[in-house]
Residue, then its C-alpha position, 0 to 999 in steps of 0.5 A: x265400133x262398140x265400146x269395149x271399155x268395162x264399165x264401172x259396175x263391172x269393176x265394183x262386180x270384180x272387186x267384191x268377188x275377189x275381195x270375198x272370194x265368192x259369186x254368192x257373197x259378192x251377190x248378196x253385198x251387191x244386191x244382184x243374183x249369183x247368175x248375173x254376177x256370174x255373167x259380168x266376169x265373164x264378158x269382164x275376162x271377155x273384153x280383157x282377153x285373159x281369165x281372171x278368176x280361177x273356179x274351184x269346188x268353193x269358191x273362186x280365186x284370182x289369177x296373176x292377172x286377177x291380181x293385177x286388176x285388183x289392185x287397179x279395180x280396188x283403188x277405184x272403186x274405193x276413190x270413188x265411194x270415198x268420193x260419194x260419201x264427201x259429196x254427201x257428207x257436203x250435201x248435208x252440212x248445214x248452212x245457216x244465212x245471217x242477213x246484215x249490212x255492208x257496214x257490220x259485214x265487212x268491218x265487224x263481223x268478217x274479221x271475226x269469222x275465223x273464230x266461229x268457223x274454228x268453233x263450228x267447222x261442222x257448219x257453213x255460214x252464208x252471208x246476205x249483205x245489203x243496205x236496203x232491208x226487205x219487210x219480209x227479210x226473216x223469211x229468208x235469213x236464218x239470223x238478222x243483225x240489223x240497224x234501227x230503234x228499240x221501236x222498229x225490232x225490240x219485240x222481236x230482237x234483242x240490242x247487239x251493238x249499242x250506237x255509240x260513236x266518236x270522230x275518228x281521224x289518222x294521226x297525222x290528219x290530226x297533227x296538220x288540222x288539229x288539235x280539236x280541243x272541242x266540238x266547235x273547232x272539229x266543226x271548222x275540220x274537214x268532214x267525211x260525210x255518210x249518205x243517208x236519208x233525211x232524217x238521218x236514221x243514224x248519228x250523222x254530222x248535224x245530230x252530231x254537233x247538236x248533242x253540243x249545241x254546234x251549229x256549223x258554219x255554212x263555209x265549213x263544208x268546203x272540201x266535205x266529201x261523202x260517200x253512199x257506204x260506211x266501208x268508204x267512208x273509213x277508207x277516206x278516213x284512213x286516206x287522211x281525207x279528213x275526220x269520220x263518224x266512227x261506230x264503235x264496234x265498228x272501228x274497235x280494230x283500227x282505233x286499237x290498232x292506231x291506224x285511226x285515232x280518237x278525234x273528239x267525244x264520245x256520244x251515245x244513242x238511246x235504244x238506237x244500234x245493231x239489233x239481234x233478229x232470231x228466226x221466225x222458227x227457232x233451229x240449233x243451227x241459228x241458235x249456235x250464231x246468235x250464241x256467238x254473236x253475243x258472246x263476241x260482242x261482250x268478250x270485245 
């Protein structure tokens, strides 16, 4: 048995005639003939059993039925082409990649989103996190924010974030196993350790303790534990699993906040942190990131 549905086309075909009263200037919106326009209301008022339009010497004009339809036909048609022009409109928005890690991703620069979409809502952010950083990782992102020395990406970055760390515990860790009046007594503490390959390219334990010239007891380790990503390690420092290294920038927020607290000195690296990697071509979407990156990095 044929469908005997009206197809779309044939309501977009109704609603411009009797929106404009005429086949010629429906035709001519339309892009079709007077005759085809002619013959779609036709087999429309053939399928519905009623006639729809009334012909008169100019032009056309509904009928009651007519105008029920309209109604019906206008609403659609119009939910429709609002409907087309978001898809496009979605289509088109521009999507800028920011290629990181898991560390700045999730402790840096996730809490600090709502910013830049409030500051940019016309544009979509698409965020490419991983530990292992490809060679050819600029031909995929459109902004890096990257780990490493002044000699692996000064001459094509610029530094972001500084390292600059200090241990970090919870109060009440402190309270139980403290006080840490020095490096030395931190170094009979419980250490929460991260992962990295040797030699570190990061501040760890051992490059930690040898800007004092502390050498830790090999007894001391007992109840160390590490973790092979920054996020763990901060959550076993928040678990009070014992004292972290904690990157600047990176635990702002829970030192300010005093869900961790300062457990022993400030030390810094020297053109070593979180570089700024531009595109290899240069677009306004990209620069609209960086600008942002930067400008959050001195306003916190």
């Amino acid at each position: 048995m044929p469908d005997r549905r009206p197809e779309l086309g044939w309501m977009r075909v109704f609603a411009e005639v009797a929106r404009l009263g005429s086949f010629s200037a429906a035709a001519a919106v339309l892009g079709l003939t007077q005759p085809a326009v002619s013959y779609q209301i036709r087999r429309l008022e053939e399928q519905f059993g009623v006639a729809l339009l009334r012909r008169q010497h100019r032009g056309v004009e509904l009928t009651e039925e007519g105008e029920r339809l309209f109604q019906v036909a206008a609403k659609t048609v119009g939910d429709i082409d609002a409907l087309a022009r978001s898809f496009r409109a979605e289509a088109q928005r521009p999507v800028v990649r920011l290629r990181t890690d898991y560390a700045f991703s999730g402790l840096w620069l996730i809490p600090r989103m709502h910013g830049f979409r409030l500051l940019h809502p016309e544009m979509d952010i698409q965020i490419v996190a991983t530990q292992r950083l490809e060679p050819g990782f600029r031909d995929d992102a459109d902004v890096g924010v990257v780990f490493g020395t002044k000699a692996e990406f000064g001459a094509i970055g610029s530094l972001l974030l500084k390292e600059e760390v200090v241990p970090v515990c919870t109060r009440g860790f402190l309270d139980r196993n403290g006080p840490f009046d020095d490096p030395q007594q931190l170094a009979k503490s419980i250490l929460i350790h991260l992962d990295s390959p040797m030699p570190s390219p990061w501040f760890d334990w051992r490059s930690y303790f040898a800007e004092f010239s502390v050498t830790r007891d090999l007894h001391a380790g007992r109840g160390d534990v590490s973790f092979n990503t920054y996020s763990l390690v901060v959550q076993a420092a928040l678990s009070e699993q014992g004292v972290a290294i904690g990157w600047m920038g990176l635990v702002d927020t829970l030192l300010s906040t005093h869900m961790l607290v300062e457990a022993g000195p400030v030390i810094e690296a020297r053109d070593r942190g979180y570089w700024l990697i531009p595109p290899r071509s240069a677009n306004v979407d990209s620069e609209r990131l960086s600008n942002w990156l930067v400008d959050e990095v001195g306003r916190t």
